[in-house]
C-alpha positions in Angstrom: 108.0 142.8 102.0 107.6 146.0 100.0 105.9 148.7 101.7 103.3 150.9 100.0 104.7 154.3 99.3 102.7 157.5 97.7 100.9 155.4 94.9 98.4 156.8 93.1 95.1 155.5 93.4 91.4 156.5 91.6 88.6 156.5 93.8 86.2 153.9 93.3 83.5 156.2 91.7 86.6 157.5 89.0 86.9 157.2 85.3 88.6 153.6 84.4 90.4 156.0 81.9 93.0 157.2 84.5 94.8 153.2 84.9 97.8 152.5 82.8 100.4 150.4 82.9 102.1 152.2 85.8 99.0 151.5 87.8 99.5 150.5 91.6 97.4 148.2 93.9 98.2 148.3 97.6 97.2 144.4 99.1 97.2 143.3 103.0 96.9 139.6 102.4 96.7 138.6 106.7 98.3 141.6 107.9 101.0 141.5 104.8 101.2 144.7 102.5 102.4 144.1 99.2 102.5 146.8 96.5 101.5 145.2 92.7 102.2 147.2 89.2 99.7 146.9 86.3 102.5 146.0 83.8 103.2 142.4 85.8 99.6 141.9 86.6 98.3 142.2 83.7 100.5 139.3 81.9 97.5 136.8 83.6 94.3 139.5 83.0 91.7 136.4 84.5 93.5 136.1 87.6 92.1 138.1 90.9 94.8 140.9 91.6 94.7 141.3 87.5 90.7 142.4 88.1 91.7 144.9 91.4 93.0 147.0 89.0 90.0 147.0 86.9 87.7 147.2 89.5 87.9 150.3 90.9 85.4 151.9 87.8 82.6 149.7 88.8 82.0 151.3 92.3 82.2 149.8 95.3 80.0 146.6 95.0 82.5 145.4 92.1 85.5 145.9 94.1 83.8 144.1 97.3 83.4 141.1 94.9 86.8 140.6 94.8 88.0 141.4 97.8 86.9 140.8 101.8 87.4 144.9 102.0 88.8 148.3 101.1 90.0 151.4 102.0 89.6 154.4 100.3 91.8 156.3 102.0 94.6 154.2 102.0 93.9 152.5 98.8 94.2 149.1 100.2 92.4 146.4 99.2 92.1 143.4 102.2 92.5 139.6 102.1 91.6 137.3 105.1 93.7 134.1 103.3 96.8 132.6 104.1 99.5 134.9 103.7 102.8 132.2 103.4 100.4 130.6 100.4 100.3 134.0 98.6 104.0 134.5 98.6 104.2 131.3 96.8 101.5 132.5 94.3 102.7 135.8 93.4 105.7 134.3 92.0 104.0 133.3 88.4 103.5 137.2 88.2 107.7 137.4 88.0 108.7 134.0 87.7 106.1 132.4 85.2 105.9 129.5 88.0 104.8 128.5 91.7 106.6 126.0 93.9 104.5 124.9 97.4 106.5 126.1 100.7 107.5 122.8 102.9 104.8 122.4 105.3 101.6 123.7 103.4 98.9 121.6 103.2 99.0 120.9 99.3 95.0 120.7 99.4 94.9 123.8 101.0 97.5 125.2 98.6 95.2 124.3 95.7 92.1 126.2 97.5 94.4 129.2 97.3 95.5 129.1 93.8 91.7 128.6 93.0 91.0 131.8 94.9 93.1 133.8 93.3 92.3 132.2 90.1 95.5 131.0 89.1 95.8 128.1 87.1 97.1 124.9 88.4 99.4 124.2 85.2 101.9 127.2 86.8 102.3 124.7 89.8 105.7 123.1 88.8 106.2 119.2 88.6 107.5 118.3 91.8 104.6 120.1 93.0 102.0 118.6 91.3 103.4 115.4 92.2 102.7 116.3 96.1 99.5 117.2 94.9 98.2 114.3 92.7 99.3 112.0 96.0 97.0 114.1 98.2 94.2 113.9 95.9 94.9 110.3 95.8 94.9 109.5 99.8 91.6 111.9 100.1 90.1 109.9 97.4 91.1 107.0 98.8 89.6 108.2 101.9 86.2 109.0 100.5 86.1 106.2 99.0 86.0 104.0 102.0 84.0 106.4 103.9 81.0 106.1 101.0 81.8 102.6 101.0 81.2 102.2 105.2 78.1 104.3 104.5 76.7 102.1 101.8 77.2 99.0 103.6 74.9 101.3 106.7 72.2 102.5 104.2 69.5 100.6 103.2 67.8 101.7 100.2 64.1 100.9 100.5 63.2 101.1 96.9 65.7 98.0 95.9 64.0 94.0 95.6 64.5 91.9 98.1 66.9 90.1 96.0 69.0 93.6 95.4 68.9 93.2 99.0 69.9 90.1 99.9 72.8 90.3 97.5 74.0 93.4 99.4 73.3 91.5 102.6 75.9 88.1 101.6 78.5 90.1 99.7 78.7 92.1 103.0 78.8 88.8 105.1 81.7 87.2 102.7 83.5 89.8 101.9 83.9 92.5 104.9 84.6 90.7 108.2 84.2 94.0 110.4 80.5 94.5 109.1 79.2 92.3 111.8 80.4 89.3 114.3 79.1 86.0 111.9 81.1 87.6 109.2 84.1 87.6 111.2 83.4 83.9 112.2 82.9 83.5 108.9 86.4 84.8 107.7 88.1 83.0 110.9 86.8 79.1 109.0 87.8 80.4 105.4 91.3 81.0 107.2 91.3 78.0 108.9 89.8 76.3 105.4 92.7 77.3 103.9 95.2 76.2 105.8 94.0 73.0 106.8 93.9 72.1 102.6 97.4 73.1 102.9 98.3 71.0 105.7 96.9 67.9 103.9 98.2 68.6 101.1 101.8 68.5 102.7 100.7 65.5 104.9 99.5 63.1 101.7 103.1 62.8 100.6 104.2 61.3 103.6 104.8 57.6 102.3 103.9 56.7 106.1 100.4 57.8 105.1 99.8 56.8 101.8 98.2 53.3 101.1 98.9 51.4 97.7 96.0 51.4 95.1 94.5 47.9 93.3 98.1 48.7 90.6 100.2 48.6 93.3 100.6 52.7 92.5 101.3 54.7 96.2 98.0 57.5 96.7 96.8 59.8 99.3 95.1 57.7 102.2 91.1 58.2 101.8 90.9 60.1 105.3 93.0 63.1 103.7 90.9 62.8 100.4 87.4 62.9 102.0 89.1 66.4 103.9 90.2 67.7 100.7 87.0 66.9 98.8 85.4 69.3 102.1 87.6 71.9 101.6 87.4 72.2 97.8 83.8 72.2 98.5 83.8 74.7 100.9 85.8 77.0 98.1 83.5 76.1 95.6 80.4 77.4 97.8 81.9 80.6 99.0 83.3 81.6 95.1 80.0 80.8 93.8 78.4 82.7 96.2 80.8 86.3 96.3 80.4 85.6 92.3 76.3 86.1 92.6 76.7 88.8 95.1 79.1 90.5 93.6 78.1 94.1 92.3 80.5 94.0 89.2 80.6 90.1 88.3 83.3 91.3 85.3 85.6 93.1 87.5 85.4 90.4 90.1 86.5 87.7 87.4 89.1 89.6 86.8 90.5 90.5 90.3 94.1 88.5 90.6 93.0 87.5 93.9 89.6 86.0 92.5 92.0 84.5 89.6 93.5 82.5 92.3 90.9 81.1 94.6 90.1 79.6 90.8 93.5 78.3 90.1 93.0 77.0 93.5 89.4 74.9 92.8 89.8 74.0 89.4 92.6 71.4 89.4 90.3 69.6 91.6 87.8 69.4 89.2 89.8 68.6 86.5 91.7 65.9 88.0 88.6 64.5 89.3 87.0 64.6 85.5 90.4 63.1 84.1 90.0 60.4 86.7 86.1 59.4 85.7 86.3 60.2 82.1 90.0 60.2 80.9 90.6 57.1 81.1 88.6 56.2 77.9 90.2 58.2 75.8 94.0 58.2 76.8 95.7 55.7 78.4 95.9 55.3 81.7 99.5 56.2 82.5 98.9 59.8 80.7 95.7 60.2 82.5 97.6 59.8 86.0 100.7 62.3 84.5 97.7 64.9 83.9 96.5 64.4 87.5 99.7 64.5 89.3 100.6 67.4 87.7 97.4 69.2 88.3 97.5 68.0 91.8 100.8 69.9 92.2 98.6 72.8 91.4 97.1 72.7 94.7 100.3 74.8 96.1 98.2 77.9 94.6 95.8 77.9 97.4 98.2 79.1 99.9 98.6 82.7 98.1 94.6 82.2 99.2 95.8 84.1 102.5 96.4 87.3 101.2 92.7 87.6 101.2 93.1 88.0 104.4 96.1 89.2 105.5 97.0 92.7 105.1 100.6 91.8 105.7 100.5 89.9 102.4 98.9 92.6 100.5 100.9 95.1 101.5 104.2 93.1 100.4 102.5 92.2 97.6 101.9 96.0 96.7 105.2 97.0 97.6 106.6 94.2 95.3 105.2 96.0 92.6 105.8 99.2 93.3 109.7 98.0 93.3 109.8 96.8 90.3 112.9 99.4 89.0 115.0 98.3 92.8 114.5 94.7 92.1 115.4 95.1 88.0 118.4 96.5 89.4 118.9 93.4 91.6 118.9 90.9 89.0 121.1 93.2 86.8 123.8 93.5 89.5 123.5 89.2 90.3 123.7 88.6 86.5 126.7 91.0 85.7 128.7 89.4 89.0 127.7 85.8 88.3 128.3 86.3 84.5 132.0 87.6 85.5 132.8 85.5 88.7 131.3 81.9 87.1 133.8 82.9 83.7 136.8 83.7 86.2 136.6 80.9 88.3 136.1 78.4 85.2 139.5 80.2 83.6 141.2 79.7 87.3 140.1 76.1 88.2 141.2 74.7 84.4 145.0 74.1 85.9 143.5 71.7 88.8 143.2 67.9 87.5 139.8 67.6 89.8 138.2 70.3 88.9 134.4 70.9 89.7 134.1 73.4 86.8 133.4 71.9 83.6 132.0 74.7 81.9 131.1 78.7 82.2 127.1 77.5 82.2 128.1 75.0 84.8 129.7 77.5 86.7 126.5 79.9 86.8 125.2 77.5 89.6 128.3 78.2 91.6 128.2 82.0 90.9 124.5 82.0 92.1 124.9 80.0 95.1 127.9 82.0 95.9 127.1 85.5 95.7 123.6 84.8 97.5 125.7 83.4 100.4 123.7 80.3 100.1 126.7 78.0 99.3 125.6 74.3 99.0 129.0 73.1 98.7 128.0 71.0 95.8 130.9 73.2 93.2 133.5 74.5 95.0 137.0 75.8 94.0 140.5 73.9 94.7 143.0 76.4 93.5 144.5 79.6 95.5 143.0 81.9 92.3 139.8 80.4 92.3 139.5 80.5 96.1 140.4 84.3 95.9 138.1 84.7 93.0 135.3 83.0 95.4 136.3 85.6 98.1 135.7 88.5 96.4 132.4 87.1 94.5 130.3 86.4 97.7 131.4 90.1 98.7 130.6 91.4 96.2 126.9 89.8 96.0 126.6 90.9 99.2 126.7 94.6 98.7 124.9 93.9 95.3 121.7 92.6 97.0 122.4 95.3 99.8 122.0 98.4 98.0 118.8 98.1 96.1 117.1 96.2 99.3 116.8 99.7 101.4 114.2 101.5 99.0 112.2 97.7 98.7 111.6 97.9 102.3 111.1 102.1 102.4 108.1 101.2 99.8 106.6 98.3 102.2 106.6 100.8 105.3 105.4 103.6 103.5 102.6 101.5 102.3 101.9 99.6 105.5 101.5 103.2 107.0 99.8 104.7 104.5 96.9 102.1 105.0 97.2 102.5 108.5 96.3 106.3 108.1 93.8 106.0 106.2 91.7 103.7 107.6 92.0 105.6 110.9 91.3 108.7 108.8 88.3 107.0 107.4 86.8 105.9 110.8 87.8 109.3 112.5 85.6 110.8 109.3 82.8 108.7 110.4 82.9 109.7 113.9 82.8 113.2 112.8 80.2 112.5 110.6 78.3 111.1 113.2 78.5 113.7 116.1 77.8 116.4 113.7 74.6 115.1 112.3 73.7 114.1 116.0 74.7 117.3 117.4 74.1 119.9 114.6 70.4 120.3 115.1 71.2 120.7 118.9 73.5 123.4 118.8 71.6 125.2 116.4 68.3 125.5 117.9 70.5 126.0 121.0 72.3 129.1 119.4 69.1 130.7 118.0 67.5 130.7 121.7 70.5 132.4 123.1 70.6 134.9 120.3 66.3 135.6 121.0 67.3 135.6 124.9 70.2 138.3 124.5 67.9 140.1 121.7 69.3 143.2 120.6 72.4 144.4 119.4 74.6 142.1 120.9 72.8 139.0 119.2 73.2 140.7 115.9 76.7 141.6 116.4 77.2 137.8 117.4 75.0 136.8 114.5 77.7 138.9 112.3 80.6 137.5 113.7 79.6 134.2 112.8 79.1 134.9 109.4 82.4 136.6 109.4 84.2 133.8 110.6 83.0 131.2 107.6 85.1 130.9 105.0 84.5 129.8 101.4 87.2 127.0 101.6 84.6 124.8 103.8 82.9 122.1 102.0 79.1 121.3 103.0 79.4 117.7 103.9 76.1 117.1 105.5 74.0 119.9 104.7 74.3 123.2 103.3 73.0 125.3 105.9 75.7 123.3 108.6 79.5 124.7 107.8 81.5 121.8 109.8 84.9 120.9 108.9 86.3 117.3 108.6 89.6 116.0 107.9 88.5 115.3 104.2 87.8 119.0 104.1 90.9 120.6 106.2 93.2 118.3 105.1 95.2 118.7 108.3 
């Protein structure tokens, strides 16, 4: 850190005539002192330290705008912000960039920049990365904060029926808003996987019985508990579809997608069945049904509603979309290679398995995915060797790219975890400070009257003192509390 030497400085009632470009502004940024000169400040004329040197001309109440105080006598103009911040900020004076220190709070990071008004597109790319995810989480946190306290509100100027549609979406679609909701998501659960079970169960031949054709069906026990289930789908679609807020966006949720895949082949069978049968012939109308019946294996993916395991693999999936690219590049190169090898190496062998090179794929796959069926299998030395070194091979090539697959689920899973605890910790600030903020202030203000004096205006001071312009007025704006959505810490 430079020191100030014997700088120059105009008082604060002197001519702006006497800067130049040799100018110097002393700065104690938290007990740092940093000496500035007017040629690299004034590259960026709108940022803060850029106006210090202008200041000094328009007395003391322009230099106290820009600054928490001054010395005349030292020519020293004070900050009370965070010091390791503003050595990462001065560096777009000499450097024409900033890069965040490991460990500051990139939120907090941004607050600075803003206070020194320095614009965010200095803030190099791996920064702003950082960044953009912070935003992201905190949004993502504000979101389900407003969300909880929507669901708590109750807005006396909607209709009933606004009402009552807020009432059943929260009772279908958030199982921690209240106990019958929960009960309600414990027999959509168990919905679910009794259709699956029946559906499994009907092709048991035990269980089938023979129709008036002679044709094998479901026995009528297992249809009348489909028929339920399929109902009970129906009714709770219809009725999240009503209550729904944003009927488009909810038709075209994938998850909403599904739980129609999983109804309609029900219906359509059914209409095929009654009505099909005049105007194709039979044996088409019962192709149609079987295949729509086969349909029916949607319903599982059903579970992801609500599982959070599910989702989160689901999101992770998709967020490995390059590692798993990668994958299936590696398995078709090595099954490309091995299943050509082993057709060249197995042609000398009068029983060979290999017939052909797109034969030999299935071998290739089965092989380098350790599954080995046994169905293809090699009879020469070569081909055994060549077999050898495929299934190792396919072993390391599904073994590198699975590492950053799983890093994304964990990350994820976590990341959920955090904020939702984030989100309830929010409300639990929320809560104490709009229970206890009224409290403490009438509380304060009698202590203050009791002492009287001095000492309750010196206290008085102090508090203002201590506020800084980086809190955000959640509740009010006469209450300075700070939150985790407002810390960031």
């Amino acid at each position: 850190i430079k020191m100030a030497g014997d700088s120059r400085f105009p008082d604060a009632d002197t001519d702006g005539s006497e800067k130049n470009e040799e100018t110097e502004i002393v700065v104690n940024v938290g007990g740092v002192r940093q000496v500035f000169y007017g040629d690299n400040l004034n590259q960026y004329p709108e940022t803060r330290l850029a106006e210090l040197i202008n200041c000094l001309s328009g007395g003391y109440d322009s230099i106290f705008s820009l600054c928490d105080d001054y010395d005349p006598g030292k020519k020293e103009f004070y900050f009370d912000r965070d010091p390791d911040a503003f050595k990462c900020i001065i560096d777009v004076y000499y450097f024409g960039e900033i890069h965040m220190k490991k460990g500051i709070c990139p939120i907090c990071f941004k607050n600075e920049m803003e206070f020194w008004k320095v614009d965010l597109k200095f803030l190099d790319d791996c920064c702003k990365t950082h960044l953009s995810e912070k935003n992201e989480e905190l949004e993502e946190i504000a979101r389900r904060v407003q969300l909880i306290l929507d669901d708590l509100g109750v807005d006396a100027s909607e209709s009933r029926w606004k009402r009552c549609q807020k009432y059943i979406w929260k009772f279908l679609e958030k199982p921690e808003s209240s106990y019958p909701a929960r009960v309600i998501a414990v027999l959509s659960f168990l919905f679910i996987l009794i259709s699956s079970i029946v559906m499994c169960v009907g092709t048991i031949p035990e269980l089938q019985v023979s129709d008036a054709e002679g044709n094998r069906m479901e026995h009528p026990t297992l249809d009348s508990i489909e028929t339920a289930c399929i109902g009970w789908f129906t009714m709770e679609y219809v009725l999240r579809l009503i209550s729904s807020p944003n009927k488009l966006h909810f038709a075209l949720s994938f998850m909403n997608i599904v739980d129609v895949l999983a109804i309609l082949p029900f219906y359509v069978s059914l209409t095929l069945t009654h009505l099909g049968a005049k105007l194709m012939e039979l044996s088409n109308v019962q192709q149609a049904v079987q295949a729509l019946r086969i349909m029916r294996i949607v319903r599982i993916f059903k579970l992801a509603r609500h599982s959070s395991g599910l989702q989160t693999l689901t999101y992770a999936l998709k967020r490995s979309f390059k590692e798993l690219g990668l994958l299936l590049m590696y398995l078709a190169v090595g099954i490309f290679v091995f299943s050509a090898l082993g057709y060249t190496m197995e042609q000398s062998h009068p029983e060979t398995l290999f017939k052909s090179i797109p034969q030999s794929f299935w071998w290739a796959i089965i092989t380098m995915t350790t599954v080995g069926y046994g169905d293809i299998y090699p009879k020469t030395t070569l081909g055994k060797l060549n077999a050898a070194i495929s299934f190792l091979c396919g072993v390391i090539a599904i073994a590198l790219p699975i590492h950053p697959i799983i890093n994304n689920f964990v990350r994820y899973y976590n990341k959920q975890r955090v904020l939702e605890t984030a989100a309830k910790h929010e409300l639990e600030l929320m809560e104490l400070n709009s229970a206890e903020g009224k409290a403490a202030s009438s509380k304060s203000e009698l202590e203050d009257l009791a002492r009287g004096g001095k000492e309750g205006s010196f206290y008085n001071s102090r508090l203002k003192v201590s506020h800084s312009d980086t809190f955000i007025h959640l509740l009010s704006e006469e209450k300075h509390y700070r939150t985790r959505l407002q810390s960031c810490k």
